[in-house]
C-alpha positions in Angstrom: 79.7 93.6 115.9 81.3 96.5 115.1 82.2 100.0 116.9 82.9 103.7 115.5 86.3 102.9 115.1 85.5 100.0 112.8 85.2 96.0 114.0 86.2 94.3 116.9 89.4 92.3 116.2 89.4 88.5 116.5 85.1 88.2 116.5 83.2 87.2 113.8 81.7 90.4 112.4 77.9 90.2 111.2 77.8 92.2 108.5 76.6 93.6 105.5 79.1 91.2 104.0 76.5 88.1 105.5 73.4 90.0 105.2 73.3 91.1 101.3 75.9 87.9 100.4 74.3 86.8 97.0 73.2 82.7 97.7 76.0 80.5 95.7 74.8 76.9 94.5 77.9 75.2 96.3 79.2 71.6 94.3 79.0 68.9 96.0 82.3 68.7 96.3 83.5 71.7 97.7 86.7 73.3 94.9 90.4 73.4 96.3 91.6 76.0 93.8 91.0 79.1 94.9 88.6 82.0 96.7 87.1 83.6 94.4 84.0 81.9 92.9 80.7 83.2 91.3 82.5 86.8 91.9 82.4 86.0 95.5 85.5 86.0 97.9 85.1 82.8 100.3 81.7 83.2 99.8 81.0 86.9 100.5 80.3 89.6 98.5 83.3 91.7 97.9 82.2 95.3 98.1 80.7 94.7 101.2 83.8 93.1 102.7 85.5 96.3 101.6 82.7 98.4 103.1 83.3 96.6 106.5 86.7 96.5 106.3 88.0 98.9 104.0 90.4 98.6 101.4 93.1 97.6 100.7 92.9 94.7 102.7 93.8 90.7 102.7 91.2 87.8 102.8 91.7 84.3 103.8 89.2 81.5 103.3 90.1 79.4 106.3 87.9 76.6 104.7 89.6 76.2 101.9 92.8 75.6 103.3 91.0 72.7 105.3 90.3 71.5 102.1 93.7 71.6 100.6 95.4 70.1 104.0 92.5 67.3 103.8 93.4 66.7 100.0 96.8 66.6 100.7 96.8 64.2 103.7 94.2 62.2 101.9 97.3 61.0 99.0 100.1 60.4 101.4 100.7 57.1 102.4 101.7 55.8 105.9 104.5 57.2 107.8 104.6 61.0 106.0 103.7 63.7 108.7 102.8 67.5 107.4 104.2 70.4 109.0 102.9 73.7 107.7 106.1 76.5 106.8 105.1 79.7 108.8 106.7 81.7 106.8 104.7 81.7 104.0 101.7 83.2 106.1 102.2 83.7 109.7 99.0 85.4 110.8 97.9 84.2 114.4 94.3 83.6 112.5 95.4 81.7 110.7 97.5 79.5 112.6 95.2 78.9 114.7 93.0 77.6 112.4 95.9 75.2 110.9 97.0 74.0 114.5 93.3 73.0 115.0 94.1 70.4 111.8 96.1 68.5 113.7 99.2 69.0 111.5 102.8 70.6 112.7 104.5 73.4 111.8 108.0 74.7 110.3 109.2 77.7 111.7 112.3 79.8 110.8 112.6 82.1 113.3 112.2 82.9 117.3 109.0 84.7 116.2 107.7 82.5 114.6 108.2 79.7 116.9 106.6 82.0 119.3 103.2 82.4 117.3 103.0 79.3 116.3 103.1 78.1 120.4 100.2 80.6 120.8 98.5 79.4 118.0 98.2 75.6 120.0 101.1 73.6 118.0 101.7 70.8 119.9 105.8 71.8 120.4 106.8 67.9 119.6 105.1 68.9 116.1 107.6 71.5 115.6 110.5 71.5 113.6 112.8 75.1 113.4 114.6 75.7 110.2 116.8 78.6 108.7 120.1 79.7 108.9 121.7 82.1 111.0 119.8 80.9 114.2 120.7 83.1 117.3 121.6 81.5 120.5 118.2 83.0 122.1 116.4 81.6 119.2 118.2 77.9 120.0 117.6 78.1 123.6 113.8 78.9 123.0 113.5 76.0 120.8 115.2 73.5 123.2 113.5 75.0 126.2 109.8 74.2 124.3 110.9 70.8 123.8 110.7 71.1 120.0 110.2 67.9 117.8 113.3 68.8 115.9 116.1 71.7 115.3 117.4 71.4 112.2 121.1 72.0 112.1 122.7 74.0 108.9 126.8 73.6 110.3 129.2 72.5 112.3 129.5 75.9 114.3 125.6 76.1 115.0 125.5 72.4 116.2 128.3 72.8 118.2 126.6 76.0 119.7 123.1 73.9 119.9 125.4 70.9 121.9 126.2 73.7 124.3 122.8 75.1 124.9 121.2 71.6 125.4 123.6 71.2 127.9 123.4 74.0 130.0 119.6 73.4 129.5 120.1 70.1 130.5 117.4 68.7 128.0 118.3 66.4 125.1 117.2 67.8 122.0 116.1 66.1 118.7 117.7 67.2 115.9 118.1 66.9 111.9 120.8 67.7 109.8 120.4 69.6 106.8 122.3 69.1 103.1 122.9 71.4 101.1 121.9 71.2 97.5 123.9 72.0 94.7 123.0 75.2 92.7 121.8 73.9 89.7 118.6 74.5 87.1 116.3 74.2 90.2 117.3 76.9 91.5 117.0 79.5 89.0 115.6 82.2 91.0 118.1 82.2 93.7 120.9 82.6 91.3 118.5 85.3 90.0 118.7 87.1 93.4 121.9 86.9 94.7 123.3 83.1 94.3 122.2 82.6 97.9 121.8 78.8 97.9 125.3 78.0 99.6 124.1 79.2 103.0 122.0 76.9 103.4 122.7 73.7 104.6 126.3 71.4 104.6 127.9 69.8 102.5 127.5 65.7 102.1 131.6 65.8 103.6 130.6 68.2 106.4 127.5 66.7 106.7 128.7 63.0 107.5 131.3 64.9 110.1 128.4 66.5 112.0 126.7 63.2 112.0 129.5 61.4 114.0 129.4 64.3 116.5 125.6 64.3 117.1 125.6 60.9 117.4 128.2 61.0 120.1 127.0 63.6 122.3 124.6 63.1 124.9 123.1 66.7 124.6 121.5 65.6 121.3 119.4 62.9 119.6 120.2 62.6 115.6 116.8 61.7 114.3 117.7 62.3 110.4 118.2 64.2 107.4 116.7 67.2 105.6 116.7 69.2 102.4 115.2 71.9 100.7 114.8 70.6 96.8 113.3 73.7 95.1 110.2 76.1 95.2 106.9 76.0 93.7 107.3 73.1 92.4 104.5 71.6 89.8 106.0 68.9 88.8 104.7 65.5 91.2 107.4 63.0 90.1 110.4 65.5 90.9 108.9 65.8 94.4 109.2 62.3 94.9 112.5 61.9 93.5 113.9 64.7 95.6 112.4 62.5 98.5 113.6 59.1 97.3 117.2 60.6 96.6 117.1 62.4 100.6 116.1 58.8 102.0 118.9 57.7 100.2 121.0 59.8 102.0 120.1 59.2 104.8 120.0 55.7 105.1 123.4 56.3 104.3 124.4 58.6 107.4 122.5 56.2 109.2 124.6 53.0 108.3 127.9 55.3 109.2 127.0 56.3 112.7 124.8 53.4 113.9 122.1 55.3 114.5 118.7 54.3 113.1 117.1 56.6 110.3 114.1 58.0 112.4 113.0 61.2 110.6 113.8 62.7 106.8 112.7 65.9 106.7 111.9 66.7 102.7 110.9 70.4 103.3 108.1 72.1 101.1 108.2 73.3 97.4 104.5 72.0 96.7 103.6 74.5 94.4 100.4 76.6 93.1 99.7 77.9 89.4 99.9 81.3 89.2 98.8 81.8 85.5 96.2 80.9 83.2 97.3 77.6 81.5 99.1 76.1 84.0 98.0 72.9 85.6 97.9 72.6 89.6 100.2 70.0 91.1 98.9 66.3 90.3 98.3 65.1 94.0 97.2 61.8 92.8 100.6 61.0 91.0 101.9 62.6 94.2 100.5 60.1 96.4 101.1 56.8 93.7 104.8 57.8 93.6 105.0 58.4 97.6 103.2 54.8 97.9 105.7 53.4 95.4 108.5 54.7 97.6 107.0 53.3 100.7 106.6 50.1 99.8 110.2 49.8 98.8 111.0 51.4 102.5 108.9 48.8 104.8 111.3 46.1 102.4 113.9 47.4 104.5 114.6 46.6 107.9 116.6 50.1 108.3 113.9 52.3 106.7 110.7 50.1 108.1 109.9 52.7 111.0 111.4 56.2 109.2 109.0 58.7 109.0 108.7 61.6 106.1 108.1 65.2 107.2 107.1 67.5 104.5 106.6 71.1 105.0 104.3 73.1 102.6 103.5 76.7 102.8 102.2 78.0 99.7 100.1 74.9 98.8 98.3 75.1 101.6 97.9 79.0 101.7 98.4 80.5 98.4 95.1 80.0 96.4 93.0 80.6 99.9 93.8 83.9 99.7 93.6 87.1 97.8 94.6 90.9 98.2 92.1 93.4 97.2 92.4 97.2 96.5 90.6 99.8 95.6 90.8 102.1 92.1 91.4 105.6 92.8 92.9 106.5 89.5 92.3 105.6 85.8 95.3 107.2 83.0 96.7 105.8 80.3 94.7 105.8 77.0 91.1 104.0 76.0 93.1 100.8 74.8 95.3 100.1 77.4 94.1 102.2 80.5 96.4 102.3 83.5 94.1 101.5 86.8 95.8 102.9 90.1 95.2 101.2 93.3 95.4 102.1 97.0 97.8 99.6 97.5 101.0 98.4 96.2 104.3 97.1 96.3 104.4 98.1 99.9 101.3 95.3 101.0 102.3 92.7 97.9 105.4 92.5 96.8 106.2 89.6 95.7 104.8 89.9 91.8 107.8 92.8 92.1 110.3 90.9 93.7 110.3 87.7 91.7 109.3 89.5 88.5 106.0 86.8 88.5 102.9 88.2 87.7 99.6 86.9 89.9 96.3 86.7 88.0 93.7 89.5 88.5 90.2 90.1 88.5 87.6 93.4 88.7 85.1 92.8 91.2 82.3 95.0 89.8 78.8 93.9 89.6 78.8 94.8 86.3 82.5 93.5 85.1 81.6 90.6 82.7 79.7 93.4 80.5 82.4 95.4 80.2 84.8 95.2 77.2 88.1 93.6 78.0 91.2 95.7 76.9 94.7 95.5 78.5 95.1 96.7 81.4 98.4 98.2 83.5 97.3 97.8 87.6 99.8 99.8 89.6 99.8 100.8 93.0 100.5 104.6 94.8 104.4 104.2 95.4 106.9 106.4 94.1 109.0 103.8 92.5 108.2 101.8 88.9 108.6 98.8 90.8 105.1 99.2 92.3 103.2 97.4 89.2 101.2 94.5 89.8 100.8 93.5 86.1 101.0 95.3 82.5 98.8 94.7 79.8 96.8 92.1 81.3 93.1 91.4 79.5 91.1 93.0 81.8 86.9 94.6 82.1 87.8 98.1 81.4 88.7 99.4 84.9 86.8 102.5 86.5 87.4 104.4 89.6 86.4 103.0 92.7 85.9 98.8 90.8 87.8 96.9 93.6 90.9 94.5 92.0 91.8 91.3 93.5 95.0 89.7 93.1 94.4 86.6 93.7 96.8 83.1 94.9 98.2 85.8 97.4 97.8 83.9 100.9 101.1 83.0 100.9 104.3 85.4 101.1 101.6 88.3 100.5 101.5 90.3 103.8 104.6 88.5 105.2 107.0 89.3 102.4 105.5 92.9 101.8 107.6 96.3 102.3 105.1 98.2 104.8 106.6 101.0 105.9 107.9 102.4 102.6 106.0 105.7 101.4 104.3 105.5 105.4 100.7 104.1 104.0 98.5 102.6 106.2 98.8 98.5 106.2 96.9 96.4 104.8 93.9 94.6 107.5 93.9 90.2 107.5 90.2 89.0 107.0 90.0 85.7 107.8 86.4 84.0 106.2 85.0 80.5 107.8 81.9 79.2 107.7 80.2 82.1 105.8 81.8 84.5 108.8 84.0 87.2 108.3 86.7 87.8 110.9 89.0 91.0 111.4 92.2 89.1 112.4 95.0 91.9 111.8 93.6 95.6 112.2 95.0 97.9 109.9 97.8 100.2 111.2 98.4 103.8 110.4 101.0 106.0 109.8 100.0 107.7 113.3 100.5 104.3 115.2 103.9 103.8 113.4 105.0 107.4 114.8 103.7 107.5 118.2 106.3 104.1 118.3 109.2 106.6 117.1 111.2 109.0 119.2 112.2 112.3 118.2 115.4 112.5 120.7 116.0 116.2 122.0 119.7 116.6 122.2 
């Protein structure tokens, strides 16, 4: 299904992509670590994607992030509930495709609280996070009848007390701790020392309690905290959840008011280099059961429920940025490939100085000698390098590079309009179909939205 101006957005597109896809033996149990297998991308042959679609463009294997949310709800015991983080990939596609899972969804934003209600979330399944909430963005969430708002101070809950009341609804709510700024959070020290806005104080915290619990506008259900990011480690996930229970049962036994909800936000994370090993999701679920059977002990903790939110687990490995070589430099032993795409669709190998792994997808790359590579994109800046001197098949002009584990914070957390290229399109792949879900958009939309004012 296509037209001269390319495919038809939000249709499966029968393409050359189907039609010449080389046959895959598939295992019997289907992998959960990542897209690209055999040299195909979620099944599909990559230069015909890019024929289809062009390039540079993203592609999402909406089947394997079934997988991951099955494998994930398959180790967590009784009583834990999954809400996926928008933020980490908020195309409509593919929240569609996770609100059809049945899980909920953590949203940080007005915006994304309105996709994800387009997208089918059930609105008690929602959960809105983030600092810095407006009053719009408040009174949007109590006006949905959101599961929970999660409260980061004393001036925001007092704000969220007012809007419930002029709303006249009741809203659910959570309270949210800040953590101290220690080891784990490395990279936010790294990028400005950021980590005291979020959250309150245990002090502060215990005050706010006392005045949820006291006003009629708003139903304390519990506790919640952000422990760190990309976690890989099983057994500091639990403990970050056994030390927020902890808490909680403690705010709990202060106001009177049972522990319903802890809220133990995301941080499941992904490999993004050779060598290292994915999360342990059986340990995962042993220490989670451990926890749990200490819990239903407890008269106080016997009906709490555990939210946790992951993003990138979910996301990350199911999807994969791919651009095209326009320019080879550099010298025969470590060639410099340039790409039609940079920092300005990905920038997040830039941003946290973390490089993604890469691969060539040429027919003929695994004959090719491997020699180390620089891949850069077409930016004016020397920011806009995807990796240096990685072992790569020799690149040649017009061999398509993927970088893969980039379905989450890939197209949300990119820089689009610098240097005025054309974005990046969203493929989303299930089934064997391939799906336009975000058209590219040029420089020519992006002006026809300016004005030139005539004074």
């Amino acid at each position: 299904m296509t037209s001269e101006d390319g495919p038809v957005e939000g249709k499966p597109v029968e393409s050359s992509a189907e039609r010449e896809v080389e046959q895959a033996i598939e295992p019997e149990a289907p992998p959960i670590d990542g897209l690209l297998r055999n040299g195909l991308l979620a099944g599909l042959a990559p230069h015909t994607l890019a024929t289809d679609f062009g390039t540079p463009l993203y592609v999402y294997d909406l089947d394997l992030v079934g997988r991951r949310i099955d494998a994930l709800g398959a180790v967590l015991p009784f009583g834990f509930r999954l809400a996926f983080a928008v933020k980490a990939n908020p195309a409509l596609g593919v929240l569609t495709h996770i609100a059809g899972s049945g899980i909920g969804a953590d949203v940080a934003s007005g915006g994304e609280l309105e996709a994800v209600l387009r997208a089918g979330f059930a609105p008690v399944a929602i959960a809105m996070t983030g600092p810095g909430k407006r009053d719009d963005e408040l009174a949007a969430a109590v006006t949905a009848g959101i599961g929970a708002v999660t409260v980061e101070s004393l001036g925001e809950l007092a704000r969220l007390d007012a809007i419930a009341e002029r709303l006249r609804r009741r809203q659910p709510i959570l309270l949210r701790l800040a953590v101290a700024d220690d080891a784990k959070f490395e990279r936010v020290r790294l990028i400005g020392g950021a980590a005291g806005k979020f959250g309150m104080p245990l002090p502060v915290l215990r005050e706010a309690a006392g005045i949820a619990a006291a006003s009629p506008n708003l139903e304390l259900l519990g506790v919640h905290a952000f422990g760190a990011s990309n976690l890989l480690d099983a057994s500091r996930l639990a403990d970050h959840v056994a030390e927020l229970v902890a808490v909680g049962e403690e705010v709990a036994t202060a106001t009177g008011v049972p522990l319903r909800l802890v809220d133990a936000g995301g941080g499941l994370g992904i490999p993004y280099a050779d060598g290292e090993q994915p999360l342990d999701l059986a340990l995962l679920g042993t220490r989670l059961e451990e926890l749990r059977g200490r819990w239903d002990s407890n008269p106080a903790l016997r009906e709490m429920e555990v939210l946790l939110e992951p993003g990138r687990f979910l996301v990350g490995p199911a999807g994969a940025y791919v651009g095209r070589v326009v320019d080879v430099k550099g010298t025969d032993k470590a060639p410099v490939a340039i790409l039609d795409g940079g920092i300005n669709h990905l920038v997040r190998p830039a941003l946290v100085r973390q490089e993604h792994r890469l691969a060539v997808l040429a027919p003929d790359a695994d004959s090719r000698d491997r020699v180390p590579t620089t891949v850069a994109g077409p930016l004016c800046t020397g920011l806009d390098v995807f990796t240096l001197h990685a072992k790569l098949p020799r690149p040649q002009v017009g061999d398509l590079i993927a970088v893969l584990d980039a379905g989450a914070y890939g197209f949300t957390e990119s820089m689009p309009f610098f240097l005025s290229h054309p974005t990046a399109a969203e493929i989303a792949v299930r089934g064997g179909h391939a799906c336009l879900i975000r058209p590219r958009v040029s420089p020519h939309d992006l002006l026809d939205q300016q004005i030139a004012p005539r004074w």
